[in-house]
PDB file of N, CA, C and O in Angstrom, chain B, residues numbered from 101:
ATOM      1  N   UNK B 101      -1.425 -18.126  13.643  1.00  0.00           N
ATOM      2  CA  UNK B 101      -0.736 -17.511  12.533  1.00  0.00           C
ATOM      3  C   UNK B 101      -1.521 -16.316  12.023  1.00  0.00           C
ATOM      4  O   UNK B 101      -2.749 -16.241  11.976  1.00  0.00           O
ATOM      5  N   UNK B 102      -0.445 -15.182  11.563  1.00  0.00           N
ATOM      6  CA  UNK B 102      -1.603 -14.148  10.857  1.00  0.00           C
ATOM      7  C   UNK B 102      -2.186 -13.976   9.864  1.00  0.00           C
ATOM      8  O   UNK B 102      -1.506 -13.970   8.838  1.00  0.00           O
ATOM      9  N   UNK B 103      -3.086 -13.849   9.793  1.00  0.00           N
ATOM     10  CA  UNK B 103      -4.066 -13.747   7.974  1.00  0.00           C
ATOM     11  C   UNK B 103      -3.253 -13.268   6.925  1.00  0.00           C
ATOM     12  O   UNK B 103      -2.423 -12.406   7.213  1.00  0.00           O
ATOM     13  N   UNK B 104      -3.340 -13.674   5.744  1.00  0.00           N
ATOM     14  CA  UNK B 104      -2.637 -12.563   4.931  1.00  0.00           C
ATOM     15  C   UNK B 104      -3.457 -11.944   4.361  1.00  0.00           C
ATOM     16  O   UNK B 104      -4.628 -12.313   4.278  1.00  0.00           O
ATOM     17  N   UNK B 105      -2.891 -10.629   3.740  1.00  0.00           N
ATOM     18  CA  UNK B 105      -3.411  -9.685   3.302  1.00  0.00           C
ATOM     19  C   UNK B 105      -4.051  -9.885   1.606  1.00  0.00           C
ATOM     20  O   UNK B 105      -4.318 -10.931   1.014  1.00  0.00           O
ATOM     21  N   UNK B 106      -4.148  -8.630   1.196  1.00  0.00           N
ATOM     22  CA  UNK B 106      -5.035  -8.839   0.003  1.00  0.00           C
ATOM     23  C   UNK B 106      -3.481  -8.688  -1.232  1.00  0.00           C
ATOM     24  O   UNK B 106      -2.394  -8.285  -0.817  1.00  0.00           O
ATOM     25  N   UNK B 107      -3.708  -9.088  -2.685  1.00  0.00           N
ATOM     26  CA  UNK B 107      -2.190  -9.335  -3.270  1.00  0.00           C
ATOM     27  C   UNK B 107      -2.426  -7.777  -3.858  1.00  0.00           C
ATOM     28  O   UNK B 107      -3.464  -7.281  -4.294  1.00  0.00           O
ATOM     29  N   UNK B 108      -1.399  -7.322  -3.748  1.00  0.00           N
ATOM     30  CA  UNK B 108      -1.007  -6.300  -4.370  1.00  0.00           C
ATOM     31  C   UNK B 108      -1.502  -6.028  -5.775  1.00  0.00           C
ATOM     32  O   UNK B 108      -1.637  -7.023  -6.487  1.00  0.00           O
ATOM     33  N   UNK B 109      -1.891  -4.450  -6.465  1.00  0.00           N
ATOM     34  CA  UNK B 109      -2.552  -4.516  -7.719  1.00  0.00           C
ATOM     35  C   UNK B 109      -1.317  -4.424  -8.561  1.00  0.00           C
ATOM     36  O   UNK B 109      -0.298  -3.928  -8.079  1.00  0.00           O
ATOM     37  N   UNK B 110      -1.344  -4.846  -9.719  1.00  0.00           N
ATOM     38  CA  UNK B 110      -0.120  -4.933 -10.843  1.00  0.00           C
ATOM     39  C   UNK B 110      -0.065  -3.815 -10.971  1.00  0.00           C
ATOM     40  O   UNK B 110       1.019  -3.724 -11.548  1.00  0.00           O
ATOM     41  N   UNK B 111      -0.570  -2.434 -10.829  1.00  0.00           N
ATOM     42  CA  UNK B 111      -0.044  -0.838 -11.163  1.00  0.00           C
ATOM     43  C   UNK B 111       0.692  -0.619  -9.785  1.00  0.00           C
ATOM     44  O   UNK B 111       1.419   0.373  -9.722  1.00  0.00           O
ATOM     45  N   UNK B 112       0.568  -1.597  -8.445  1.00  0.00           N
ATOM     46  CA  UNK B 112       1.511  -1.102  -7.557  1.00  0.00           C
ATOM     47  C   UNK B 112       2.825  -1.636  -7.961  1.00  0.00           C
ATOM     48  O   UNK B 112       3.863  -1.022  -8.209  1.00  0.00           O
ATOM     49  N   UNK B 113       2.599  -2.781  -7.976  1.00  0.00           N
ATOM     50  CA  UNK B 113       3.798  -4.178  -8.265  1.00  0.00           C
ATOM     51  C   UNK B 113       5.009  -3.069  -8.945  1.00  0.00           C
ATOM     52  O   UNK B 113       6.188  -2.838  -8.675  1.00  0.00           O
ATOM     53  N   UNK B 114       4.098  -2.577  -9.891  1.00  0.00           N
ATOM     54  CA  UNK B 114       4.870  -1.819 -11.429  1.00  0.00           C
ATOM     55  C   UNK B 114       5.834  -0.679 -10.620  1.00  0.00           C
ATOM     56  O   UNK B 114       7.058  -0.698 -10.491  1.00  0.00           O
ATOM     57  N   UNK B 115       5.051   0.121 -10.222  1.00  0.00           N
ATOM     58  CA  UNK B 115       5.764   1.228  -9.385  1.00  0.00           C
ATOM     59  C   UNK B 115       6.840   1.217  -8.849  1.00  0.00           C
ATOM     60  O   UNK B 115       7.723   2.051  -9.044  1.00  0.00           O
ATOM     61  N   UNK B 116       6.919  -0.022  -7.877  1.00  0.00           N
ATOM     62  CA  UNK B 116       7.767  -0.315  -6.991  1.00  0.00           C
ATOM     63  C   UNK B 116       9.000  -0.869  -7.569  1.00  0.00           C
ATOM     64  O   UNK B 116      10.180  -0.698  -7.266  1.00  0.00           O
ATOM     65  N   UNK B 117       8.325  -1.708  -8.647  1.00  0.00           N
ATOM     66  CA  UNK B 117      10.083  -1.632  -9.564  1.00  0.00           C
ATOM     67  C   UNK B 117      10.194  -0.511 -10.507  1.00  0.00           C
ATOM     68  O   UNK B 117      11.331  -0.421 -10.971  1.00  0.00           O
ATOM     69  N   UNK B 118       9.661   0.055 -10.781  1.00  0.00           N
ATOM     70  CA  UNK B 118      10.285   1.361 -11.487  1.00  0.00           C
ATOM     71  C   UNK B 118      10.953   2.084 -10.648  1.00  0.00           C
ATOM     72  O   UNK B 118      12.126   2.386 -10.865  1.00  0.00           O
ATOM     73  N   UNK B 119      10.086   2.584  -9.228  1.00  0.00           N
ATOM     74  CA  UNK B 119      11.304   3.378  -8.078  1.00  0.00           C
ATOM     75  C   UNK B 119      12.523   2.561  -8.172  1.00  0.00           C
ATOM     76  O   UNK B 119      13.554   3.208  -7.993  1.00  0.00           O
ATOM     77  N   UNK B 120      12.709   0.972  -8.470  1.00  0.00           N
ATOM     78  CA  UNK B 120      14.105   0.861  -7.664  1.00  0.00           C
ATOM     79  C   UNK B 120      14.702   0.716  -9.205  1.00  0.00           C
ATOM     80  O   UNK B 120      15.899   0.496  -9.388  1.00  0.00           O
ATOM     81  N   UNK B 121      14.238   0.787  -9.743  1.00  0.00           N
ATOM     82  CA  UNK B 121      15.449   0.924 -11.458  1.00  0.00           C
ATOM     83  C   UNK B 121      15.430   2.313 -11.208  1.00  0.00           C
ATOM     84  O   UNK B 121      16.418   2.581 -11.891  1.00  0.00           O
ATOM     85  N   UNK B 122      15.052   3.460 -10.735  1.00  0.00           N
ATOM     86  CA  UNK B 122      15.452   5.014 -10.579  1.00  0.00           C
ATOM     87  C   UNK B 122      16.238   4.852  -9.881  1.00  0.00           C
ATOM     88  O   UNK B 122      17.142   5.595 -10.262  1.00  0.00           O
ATOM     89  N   UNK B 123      16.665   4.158  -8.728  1.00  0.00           N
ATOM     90  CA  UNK B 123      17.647   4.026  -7.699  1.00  0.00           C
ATOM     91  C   UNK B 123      17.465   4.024  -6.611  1.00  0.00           C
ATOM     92  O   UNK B 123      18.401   3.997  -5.812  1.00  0.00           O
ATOM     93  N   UNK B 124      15.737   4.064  -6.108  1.00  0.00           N
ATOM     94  CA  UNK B 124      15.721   4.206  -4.530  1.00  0.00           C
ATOM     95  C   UNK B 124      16.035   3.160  -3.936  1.00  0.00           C
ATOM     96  O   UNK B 124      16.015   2.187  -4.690  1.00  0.00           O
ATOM     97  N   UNK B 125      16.416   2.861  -2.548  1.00  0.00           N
ATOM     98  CA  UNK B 125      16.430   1.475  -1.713  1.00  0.00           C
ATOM     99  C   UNK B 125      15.151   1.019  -1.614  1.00  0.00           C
ATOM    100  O   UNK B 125      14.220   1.822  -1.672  1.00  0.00           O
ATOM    101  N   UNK B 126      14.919  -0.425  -1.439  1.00  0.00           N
ATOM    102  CA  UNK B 126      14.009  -0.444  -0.223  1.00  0.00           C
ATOM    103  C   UNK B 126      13.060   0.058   0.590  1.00  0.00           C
ATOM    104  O   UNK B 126      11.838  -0.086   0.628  1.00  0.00           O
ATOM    105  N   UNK B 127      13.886   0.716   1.281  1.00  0.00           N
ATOM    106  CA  UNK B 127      13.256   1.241   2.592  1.00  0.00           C
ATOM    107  C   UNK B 127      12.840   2.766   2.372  1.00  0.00           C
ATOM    108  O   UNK B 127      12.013   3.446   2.980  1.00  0.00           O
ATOM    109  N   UNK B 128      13.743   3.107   1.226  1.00  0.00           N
ATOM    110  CA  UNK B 128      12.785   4.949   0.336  1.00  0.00           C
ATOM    111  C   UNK B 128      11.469   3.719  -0.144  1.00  0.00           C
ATOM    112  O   UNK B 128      10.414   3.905   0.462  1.00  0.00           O
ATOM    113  N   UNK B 129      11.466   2.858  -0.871  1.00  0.00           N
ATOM    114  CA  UNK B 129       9.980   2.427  -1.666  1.00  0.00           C
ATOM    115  C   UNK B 129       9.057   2.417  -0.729  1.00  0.00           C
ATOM    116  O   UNK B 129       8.095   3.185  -0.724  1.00  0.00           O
ATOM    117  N   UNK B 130       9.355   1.286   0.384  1.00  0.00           N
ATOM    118  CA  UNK B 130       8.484   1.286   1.419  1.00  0.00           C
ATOM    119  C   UNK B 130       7.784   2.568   2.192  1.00  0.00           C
ATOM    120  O   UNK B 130       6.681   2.520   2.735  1.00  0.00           O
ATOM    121  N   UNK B 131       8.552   3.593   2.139  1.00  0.00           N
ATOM    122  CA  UNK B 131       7.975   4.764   3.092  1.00  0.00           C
ATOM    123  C   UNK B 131       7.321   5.928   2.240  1.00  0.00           C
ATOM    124  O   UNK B 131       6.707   6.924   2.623  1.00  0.00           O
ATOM    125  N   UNK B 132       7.727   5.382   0.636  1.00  0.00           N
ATOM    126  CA  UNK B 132       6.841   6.484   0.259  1.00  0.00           C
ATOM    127  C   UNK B 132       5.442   5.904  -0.519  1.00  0.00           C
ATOM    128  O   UNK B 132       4.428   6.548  -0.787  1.00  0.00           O
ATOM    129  N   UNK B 133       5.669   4.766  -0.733  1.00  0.00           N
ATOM    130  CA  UNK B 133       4.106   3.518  -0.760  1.00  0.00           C
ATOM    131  C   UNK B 133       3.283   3.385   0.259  1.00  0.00           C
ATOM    132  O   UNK B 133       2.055   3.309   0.213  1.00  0.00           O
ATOM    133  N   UNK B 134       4.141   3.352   1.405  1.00  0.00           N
ATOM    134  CA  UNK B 134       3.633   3.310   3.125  1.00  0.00           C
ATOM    135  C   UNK B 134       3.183   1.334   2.820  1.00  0.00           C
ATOM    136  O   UNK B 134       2.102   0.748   2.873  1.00  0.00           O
ATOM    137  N   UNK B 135       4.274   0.954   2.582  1.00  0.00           N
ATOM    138  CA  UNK B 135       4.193  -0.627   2.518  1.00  0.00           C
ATOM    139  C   UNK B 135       5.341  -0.831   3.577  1.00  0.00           C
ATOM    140  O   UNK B 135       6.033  -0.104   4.288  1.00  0.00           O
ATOM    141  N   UNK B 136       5.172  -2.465   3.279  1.00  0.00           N
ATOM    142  CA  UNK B 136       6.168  -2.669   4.269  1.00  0.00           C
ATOM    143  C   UNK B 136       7.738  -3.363   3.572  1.00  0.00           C
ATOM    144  O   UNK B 136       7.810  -4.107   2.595  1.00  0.00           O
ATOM    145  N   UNK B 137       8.823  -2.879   4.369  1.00  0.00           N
ATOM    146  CA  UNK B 137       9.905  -3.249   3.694  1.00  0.00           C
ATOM    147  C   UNK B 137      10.248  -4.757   3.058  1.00  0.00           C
ATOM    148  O   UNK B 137      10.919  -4.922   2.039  1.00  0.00           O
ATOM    149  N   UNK B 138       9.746  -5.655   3.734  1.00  0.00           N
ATOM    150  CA  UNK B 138       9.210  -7.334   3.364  1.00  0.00           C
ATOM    151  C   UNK B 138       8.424  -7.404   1.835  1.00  0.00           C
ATOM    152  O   UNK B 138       8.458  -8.334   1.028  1.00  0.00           O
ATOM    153  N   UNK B 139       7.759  -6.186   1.735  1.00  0.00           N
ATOM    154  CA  UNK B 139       6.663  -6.494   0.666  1.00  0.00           C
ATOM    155  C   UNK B 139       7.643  -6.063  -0.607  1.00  0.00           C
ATOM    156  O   UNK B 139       7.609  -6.973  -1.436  1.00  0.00           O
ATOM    157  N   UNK B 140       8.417  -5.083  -0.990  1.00  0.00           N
ATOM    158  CA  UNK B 140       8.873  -4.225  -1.015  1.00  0.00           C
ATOM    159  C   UNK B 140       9.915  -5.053  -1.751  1.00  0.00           C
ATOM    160  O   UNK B 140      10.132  -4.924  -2.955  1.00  0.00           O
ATOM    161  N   UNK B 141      10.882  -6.365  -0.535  1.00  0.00           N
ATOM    162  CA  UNK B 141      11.655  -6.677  -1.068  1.00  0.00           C
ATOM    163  C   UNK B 141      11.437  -7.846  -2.007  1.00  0.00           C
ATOM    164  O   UNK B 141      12.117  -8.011  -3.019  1.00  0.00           O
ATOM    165  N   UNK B 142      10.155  -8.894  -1.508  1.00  0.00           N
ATOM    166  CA  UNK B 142       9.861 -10.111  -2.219  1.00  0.00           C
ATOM    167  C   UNK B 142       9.290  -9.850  -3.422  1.00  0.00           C
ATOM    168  O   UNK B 142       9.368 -10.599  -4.395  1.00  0.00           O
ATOM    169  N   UNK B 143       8.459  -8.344  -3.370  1.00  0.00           N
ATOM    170  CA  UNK B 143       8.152  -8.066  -5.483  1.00  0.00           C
ATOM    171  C   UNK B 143       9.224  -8.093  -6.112  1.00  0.00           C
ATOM    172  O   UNK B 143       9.510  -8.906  -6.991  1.00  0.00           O
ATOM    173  N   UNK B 144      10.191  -6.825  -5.536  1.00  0.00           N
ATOM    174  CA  UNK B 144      11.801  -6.971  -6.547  1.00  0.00           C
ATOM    175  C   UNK B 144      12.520  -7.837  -6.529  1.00  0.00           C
ATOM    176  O   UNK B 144      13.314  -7.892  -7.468  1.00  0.00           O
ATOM    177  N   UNK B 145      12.569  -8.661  -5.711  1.00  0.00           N
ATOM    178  CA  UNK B 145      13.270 -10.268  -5.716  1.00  0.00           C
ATOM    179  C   UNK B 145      12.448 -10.825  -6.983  1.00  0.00           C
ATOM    180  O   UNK B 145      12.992 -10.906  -8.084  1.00  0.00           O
ATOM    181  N   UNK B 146      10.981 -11.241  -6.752  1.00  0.00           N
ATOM    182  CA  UNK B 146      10.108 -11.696  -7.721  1.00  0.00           C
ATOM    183  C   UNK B 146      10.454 -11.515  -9.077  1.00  0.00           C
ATOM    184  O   UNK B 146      10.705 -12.459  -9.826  1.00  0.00           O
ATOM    185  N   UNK B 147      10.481  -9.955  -9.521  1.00  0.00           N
ATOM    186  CA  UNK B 147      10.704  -9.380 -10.884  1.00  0.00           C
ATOM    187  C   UNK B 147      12.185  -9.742 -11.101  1.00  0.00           C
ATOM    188  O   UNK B 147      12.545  -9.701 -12.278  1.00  0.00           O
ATOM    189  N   UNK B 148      13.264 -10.146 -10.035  1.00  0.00           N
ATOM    190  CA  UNK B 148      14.439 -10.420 -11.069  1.00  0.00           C
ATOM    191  C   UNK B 148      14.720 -11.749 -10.822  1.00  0.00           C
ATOM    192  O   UNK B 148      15.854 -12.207 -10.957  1.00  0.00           O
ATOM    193  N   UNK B 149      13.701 -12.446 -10.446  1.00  0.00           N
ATOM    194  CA  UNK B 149      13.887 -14.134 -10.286  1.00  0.00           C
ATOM    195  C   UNK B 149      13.111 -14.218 -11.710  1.00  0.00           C
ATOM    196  O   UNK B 149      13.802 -14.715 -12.600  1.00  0.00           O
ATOM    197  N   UNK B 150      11.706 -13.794 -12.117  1.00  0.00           N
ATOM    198  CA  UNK B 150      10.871 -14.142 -13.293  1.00  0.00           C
ATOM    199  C   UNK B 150      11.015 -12.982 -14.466  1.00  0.00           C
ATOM    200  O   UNK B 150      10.670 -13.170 -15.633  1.00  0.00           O
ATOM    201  N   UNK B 151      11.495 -11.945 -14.038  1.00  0.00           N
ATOM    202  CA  UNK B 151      11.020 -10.867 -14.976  1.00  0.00           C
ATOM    203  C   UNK B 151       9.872 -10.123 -15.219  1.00  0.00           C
ATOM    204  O   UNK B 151       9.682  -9.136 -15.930  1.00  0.00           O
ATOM    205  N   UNK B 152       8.911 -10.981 -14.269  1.00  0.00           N
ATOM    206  CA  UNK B 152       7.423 -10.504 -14.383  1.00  0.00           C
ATOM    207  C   UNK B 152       7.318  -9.798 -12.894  1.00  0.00           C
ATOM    208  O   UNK B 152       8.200  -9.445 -12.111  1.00  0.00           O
ATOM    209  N   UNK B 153       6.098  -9.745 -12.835  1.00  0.00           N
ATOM    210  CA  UNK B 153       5.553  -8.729 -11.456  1.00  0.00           C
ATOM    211  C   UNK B 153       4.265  -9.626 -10.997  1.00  0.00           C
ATOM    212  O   UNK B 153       3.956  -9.657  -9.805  1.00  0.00           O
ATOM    213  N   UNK B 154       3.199 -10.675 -12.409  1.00  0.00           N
ATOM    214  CA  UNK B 154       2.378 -11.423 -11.958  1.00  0.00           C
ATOM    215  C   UNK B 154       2.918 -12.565 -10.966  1.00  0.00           C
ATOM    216  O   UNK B 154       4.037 -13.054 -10.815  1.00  0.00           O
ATOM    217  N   UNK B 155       1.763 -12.777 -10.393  1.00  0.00           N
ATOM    218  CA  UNK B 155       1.157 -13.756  -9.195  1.00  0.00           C
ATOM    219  C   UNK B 155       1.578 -14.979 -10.044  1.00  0.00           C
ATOM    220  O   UNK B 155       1.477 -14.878 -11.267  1.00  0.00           O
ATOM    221  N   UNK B 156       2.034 -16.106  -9.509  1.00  0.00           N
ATOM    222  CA  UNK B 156       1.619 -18.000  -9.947  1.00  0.00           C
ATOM    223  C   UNK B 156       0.551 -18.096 -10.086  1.00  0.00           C
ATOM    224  O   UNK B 156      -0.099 -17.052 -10.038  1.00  0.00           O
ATOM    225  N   UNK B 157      -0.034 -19.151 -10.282  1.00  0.00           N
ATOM    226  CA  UNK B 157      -1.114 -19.720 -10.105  1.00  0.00           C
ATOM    227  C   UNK B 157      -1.340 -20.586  -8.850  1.00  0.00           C
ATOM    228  O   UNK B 157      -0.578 -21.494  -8.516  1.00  0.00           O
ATOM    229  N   UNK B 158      -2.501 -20.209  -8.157  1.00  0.00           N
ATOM    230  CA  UNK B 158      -2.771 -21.222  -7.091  1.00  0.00           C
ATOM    231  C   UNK B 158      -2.886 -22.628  -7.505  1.00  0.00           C
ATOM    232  O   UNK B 158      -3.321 -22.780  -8.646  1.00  0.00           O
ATOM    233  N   UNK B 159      -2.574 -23.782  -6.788  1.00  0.00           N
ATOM    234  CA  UNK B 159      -3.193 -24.787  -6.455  1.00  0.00           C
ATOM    235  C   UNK B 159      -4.005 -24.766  -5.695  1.00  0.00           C
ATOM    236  O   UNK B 159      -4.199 -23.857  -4.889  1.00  0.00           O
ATOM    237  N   UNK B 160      -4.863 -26.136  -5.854  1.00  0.00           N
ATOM    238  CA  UNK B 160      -6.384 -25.890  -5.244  1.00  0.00           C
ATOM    239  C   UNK B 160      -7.478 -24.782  -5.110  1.00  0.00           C
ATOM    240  O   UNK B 160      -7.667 -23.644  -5.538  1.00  0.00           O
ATOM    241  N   UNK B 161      -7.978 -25.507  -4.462  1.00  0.00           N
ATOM    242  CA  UNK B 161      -9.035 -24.513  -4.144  1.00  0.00           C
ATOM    243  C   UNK B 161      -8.811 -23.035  -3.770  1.00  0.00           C
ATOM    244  O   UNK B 161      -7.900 -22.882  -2.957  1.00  0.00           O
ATOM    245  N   UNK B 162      -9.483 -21.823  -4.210  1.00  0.00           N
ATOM    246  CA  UNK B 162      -8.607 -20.444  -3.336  1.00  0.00           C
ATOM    247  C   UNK B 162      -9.576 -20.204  -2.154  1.00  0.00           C
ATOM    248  O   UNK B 162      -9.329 -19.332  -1.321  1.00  0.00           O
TER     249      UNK B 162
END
């Protein structure tokens, strides 16, 4: 399986839903962040499942 990466900083998180309340898709956020369209879609999913942009809390150990 592949490693995951490091979590995104909350001034990106922020960005990426501000581009898409301006109106870009997706795939404009992704290419002008140079993220990937996956990342892209599970923050803005995130922010209109919670309203927030923060992380959960882990269980266990990190």
């Amino acid at each position: 399986m592949a490693s995951h990466g490091k979590e995104l900083s909350e001034d990106l998180k922020k960005r990426i839903v501000a581009l898409h309340k301006d109106g870009l898709g997706y795939k404009e956020i992704a290419k002008t962040l140079k993220l990937s369209c996956s990342t892209v879609t599970k923050t803005i999913q995130r922010f209109n499942r919670t309203g927030s942009t923060q992380n959960r809390p882990r269980h266990g150990r990190p």
